[in-house]
C-alpha positions as CSV (number, residue, x, y, z in Angstrom):
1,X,72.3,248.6,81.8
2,X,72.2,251.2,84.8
3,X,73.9,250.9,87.6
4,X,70.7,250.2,89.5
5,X,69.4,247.2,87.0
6,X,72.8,245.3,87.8
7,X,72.6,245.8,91.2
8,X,69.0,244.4,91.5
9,X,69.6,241.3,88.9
10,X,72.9,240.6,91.0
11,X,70.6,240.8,94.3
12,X,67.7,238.6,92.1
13,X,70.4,235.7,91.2
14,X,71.9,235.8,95.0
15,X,68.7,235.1,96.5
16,X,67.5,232.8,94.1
17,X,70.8,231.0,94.4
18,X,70.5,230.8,98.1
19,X,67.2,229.7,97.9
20,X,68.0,227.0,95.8
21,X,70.4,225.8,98.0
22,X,68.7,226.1,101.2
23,X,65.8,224.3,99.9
24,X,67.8,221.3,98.5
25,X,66.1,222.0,94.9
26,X,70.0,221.7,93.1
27,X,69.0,218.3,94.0
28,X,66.5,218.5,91.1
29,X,68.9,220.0,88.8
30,X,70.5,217.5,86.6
31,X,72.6,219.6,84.0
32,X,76.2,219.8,85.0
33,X,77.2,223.2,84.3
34,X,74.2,224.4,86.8
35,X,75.1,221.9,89.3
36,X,78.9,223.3,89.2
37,X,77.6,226.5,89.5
38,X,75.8,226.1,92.2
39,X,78.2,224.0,94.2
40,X,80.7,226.6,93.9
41,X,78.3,229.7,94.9
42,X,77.1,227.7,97.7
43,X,80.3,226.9,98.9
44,X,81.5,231.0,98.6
45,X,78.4,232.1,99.9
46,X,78.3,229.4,103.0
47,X,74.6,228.2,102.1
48,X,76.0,225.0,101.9
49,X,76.3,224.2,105.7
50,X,74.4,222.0,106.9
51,X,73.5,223.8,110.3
52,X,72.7,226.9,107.8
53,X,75.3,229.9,108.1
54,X,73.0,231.8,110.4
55,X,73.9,229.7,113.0
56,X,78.1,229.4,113.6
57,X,78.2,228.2,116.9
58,X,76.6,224.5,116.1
59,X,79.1,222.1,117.3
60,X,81.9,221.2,114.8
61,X,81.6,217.9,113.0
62,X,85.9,217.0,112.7
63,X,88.3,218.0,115.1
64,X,91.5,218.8,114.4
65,X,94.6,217.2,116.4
66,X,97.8,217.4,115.8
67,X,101.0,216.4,116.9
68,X,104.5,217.5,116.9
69,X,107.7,215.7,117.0
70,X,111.4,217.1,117.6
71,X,114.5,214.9,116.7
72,X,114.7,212.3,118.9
73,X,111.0,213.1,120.9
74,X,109.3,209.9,120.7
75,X,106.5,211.2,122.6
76,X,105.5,214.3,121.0
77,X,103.7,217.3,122.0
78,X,100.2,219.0,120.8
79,X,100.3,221.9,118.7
80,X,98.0,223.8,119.1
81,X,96.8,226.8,116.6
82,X,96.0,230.7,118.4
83,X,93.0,231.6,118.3
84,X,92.4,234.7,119.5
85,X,88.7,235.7,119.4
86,X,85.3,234.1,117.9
87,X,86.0,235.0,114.0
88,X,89.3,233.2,114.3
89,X,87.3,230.3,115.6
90,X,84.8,230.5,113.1
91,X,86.9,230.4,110.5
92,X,88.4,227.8,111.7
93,X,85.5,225.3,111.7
94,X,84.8,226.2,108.6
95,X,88.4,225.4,107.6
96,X,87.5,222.1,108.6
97,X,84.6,221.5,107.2
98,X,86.3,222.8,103.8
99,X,89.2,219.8,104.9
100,X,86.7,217.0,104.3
101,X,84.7,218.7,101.3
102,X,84.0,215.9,98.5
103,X,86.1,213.2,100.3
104,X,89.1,214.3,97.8
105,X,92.5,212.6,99.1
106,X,94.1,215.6,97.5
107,X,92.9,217.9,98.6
108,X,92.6,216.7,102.5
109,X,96.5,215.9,101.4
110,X,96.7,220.0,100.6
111,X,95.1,221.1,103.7
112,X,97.2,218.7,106.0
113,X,100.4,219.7,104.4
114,X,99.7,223.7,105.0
115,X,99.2,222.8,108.7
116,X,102.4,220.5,108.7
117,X,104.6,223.5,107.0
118,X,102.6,225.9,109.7
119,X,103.8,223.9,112.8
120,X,107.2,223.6,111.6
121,X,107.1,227.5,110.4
122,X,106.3,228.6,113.7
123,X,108.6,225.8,115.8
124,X,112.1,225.2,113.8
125,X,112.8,222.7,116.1
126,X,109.6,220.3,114.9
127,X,111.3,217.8,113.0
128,X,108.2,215.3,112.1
129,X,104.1,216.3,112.6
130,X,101.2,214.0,112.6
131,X,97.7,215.5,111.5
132,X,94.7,213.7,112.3
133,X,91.9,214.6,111.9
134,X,88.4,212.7,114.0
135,X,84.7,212.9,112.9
136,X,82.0,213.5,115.6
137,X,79.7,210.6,115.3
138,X,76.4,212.2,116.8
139,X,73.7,209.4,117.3
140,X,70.4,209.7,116.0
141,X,67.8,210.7,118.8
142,X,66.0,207.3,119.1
143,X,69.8,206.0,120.4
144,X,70.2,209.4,122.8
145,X,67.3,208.0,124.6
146,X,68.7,204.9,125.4
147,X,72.6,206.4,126.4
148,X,74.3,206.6,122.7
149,X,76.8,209.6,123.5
150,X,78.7,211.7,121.1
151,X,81.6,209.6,119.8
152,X,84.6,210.5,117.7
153,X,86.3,208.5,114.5
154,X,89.8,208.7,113.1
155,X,88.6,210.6,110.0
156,X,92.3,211.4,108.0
157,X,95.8,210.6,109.5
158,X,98.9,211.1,107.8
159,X,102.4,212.5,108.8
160,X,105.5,215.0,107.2
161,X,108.9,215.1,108.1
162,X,111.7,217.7,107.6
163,X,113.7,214.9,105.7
């Protein structure tokens, strides 16, 4: 094959891929292999999103809290991570989303510890951190119109110590 034949199947299979996944038809799909497939290009590609990726700015469904204790500090203080312009941001959110992909303890267990060992990285004085992490709870629009607001649930909680 030319050079020009690859690039135009590889431009044929990303938009029909995206298609696919924009229109909800993997829903459709019931052989496995395919349905990894596309699970996995979706998720590189960011087709996946439920606001669509053309559209970054939508409000972010978890937030991201945590907390950081030194010896003896029963208080804590909030740690929070520098951000400096919109990519960071971005990327960020989408962090999050990632977080809470599947529901898998593990790996919500994988992305907590990282931000742990981050907080105590850049602070050598941090001797225990709590990540929680809350869900926005947006009401559906028939409860907006009779005062519902935005609410937020604990999501994921757990803790690591320099023990």
């Amino acid at each position: 094959m030319n050079r020009k034949k690859v690039r135009r199947f590889l431009i044929t299979t990303h938009f029909l891929f995206v298609c696919i996944t924009v229109s909800h038809l993997y829903e459709l799909i019931n052989w496995k292999p395919m349905s990894v497939l596309m699970e996995l290009y979706s998720s590189v590609s960011y087709t996946n999103r439920n606001f669509g990726f053309f559209a970054p700015t939508v409000n972010d469904d978890f937030n991201l809290k945590i907390r950081a204790f030194r010896k003896d500090d029963q208080n804590g203080h909030d740690f929070l991570f520098y951000m400096p312009d919109s990519e960071n941001r971005i990327r960020f959110s989408t962090m999050l989303w990632h977080f809470a992909e599947g529901n898998s303890p593990s790996q919500m267990d994988l992305y907590a510890r990282s931000w742990a060992i981050y907080c105590m990285n850049k602070d050598s004085t941090i001797h225990k951190v709590v990540v929680s992490v809350y869900k926005n709870n947006i009401p559906m629009m028939n409860q907006c119109r009779i005062g519902k607001k935005i609410s937020q649930a604990l999501y994921y909680q757990t803790s690591f110590d320099t023990k």
